[in-house]
C-alpha positions in Angstrom: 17.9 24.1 -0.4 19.1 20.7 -0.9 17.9 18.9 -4.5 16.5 16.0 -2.2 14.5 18.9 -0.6 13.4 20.6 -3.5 12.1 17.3 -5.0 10.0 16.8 -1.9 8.9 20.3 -1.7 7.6 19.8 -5.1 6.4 16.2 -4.4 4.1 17.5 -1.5 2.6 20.8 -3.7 1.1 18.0 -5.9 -0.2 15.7 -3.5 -4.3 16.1 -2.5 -4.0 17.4 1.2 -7.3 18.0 2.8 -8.1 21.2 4.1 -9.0 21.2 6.7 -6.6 18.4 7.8 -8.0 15.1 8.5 -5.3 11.8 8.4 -7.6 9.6 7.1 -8.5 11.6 4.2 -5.2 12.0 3.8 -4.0 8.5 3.7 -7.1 7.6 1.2 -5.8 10.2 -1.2 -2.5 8.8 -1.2 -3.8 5.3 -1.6 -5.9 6.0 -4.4 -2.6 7.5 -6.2 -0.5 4.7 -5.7 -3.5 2.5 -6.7 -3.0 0.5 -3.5 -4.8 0.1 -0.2 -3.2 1.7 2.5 -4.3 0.5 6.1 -3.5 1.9 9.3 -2.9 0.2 12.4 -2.1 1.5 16.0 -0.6 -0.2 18.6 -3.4 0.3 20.5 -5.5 -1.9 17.9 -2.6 -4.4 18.5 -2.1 -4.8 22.2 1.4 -4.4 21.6 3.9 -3.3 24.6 5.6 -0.5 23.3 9.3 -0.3 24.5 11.7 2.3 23.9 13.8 0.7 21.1 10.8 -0.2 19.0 10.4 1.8 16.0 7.1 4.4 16.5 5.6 3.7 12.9 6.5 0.4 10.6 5.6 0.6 7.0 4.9 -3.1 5.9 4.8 -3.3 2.0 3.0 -6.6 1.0 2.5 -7.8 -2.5 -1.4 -6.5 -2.2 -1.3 -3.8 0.3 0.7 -1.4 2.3 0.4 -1.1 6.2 1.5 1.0 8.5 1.6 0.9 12.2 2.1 3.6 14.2 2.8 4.0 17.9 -0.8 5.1 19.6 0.6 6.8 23.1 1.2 10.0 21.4 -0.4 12.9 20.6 -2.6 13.4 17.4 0.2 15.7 15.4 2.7 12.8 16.3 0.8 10.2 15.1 0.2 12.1 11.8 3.9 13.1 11.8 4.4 9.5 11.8 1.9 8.4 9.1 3.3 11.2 6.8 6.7 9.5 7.5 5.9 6.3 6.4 3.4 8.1 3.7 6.9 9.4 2.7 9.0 6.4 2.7 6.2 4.9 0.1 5.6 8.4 -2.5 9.5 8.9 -2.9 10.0 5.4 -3.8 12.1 4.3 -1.0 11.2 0.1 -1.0 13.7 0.5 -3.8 16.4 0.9 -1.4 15.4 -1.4 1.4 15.4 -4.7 -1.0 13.1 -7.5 -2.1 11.7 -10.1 -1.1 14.3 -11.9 -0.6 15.8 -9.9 1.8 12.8 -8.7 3.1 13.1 -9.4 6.9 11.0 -8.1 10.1 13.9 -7.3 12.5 12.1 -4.7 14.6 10.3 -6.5 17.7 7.4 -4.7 17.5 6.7 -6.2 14.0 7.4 -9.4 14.6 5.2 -9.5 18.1 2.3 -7.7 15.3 2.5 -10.4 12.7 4.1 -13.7 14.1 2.4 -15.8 11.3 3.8 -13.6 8.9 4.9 -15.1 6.0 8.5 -13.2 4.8 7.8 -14.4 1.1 4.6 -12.3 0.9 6.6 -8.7 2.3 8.4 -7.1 -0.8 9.8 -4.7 2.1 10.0 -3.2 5.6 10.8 0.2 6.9 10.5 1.4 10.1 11.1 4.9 12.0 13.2 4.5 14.6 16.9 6.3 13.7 17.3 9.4 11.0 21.1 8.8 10.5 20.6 7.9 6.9 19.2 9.7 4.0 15.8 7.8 3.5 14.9 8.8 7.2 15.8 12.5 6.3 13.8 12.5 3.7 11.2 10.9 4.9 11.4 13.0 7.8 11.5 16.1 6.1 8.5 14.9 3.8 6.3 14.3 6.4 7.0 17.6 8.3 5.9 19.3 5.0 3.2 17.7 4.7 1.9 18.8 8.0 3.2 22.6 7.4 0.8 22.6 4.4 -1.5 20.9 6.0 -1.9 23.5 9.0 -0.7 26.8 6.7 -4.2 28.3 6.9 -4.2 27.2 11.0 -1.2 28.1 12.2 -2.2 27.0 15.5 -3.6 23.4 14.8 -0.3 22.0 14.8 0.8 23.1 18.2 -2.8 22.2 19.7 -2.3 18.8 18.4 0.9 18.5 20.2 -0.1 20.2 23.3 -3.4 18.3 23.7 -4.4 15.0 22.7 -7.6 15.1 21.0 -10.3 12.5 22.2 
């Protein structure tokens, strides 16, 4: 196992999942460690087109708060795969590598068409899941897909419903 793995792997057997799963629950915990409001936002709640070289989840960290938006023409597990992605990006620390404020910049459509008042000054940085050719995505990646092992270890069948059948 990889040292970047084993540090997740340990990150996640700290972290508060819920049991049974629920995101929201989920995402609360998280917030209330980092001491920061986390809100979630789908496309859906946007009326955003959704094309196929927008990123499917957006992790917008403002001075204040964190958001994430996530592509909503999925199924359940994917969205939570992509929540836990960009839950990842934020617990191991990765707006250190994407810059500052000022280099913070919006440069995936979807964002900008989200937030076109959007001031750059107030975003200390962006990350968005679109491409896992470089470490961050990996890890991020590889947190959120143990987050959602954990989260289904006592259903192993959850996970595949989810994928298999959106859940109204």
């Amino acid at each position: 196992m990889k040292n970047s793995t084993k540090r997740i792997d340990k990150l996640v057997t700290q972290l508060p999942i819920p049991r049974p799963w629920n995101r929201t629950t989920f995402v609360d915990n998280v917030a209330t460690l980092r001491g920061r409001p986390i809100t979630l936002i789908s496309t859906a709640d946007l009326e955003l087109p959704v094309t196929p070289d927008s990123a499917c989840g957006i992790w917008l960290m403002r001075d204040s708060e964190d958001v994430i938006i996530y592509e909503a023409a999925t199924s359940e597990y994917h969205i939570d795969q992509i929540v836990c992605h960009e839950l990842g990006h934020m617990l191991l620390d990765h707006d250190r590598a994407a810059g500052t404020a000022e280099n913070a910049r919006a440069p995936d459509p979807l964002l900008r068409s989200a937030f076109p008042d959007l001031d750059p000054a107030t975003v200390r940085a962006v990350l968005g899941r679109s491409d896992y050719g470089d470490r961050l995505e990996r890890e991020a990646e590889t947190f959120a897909t143990l987050v959602m092992v954990a989260a289904t270890a006592d259903h192993p069948s959850q996970g595949l419903r989810n994928v298999l059948f959106r859940q109204q």
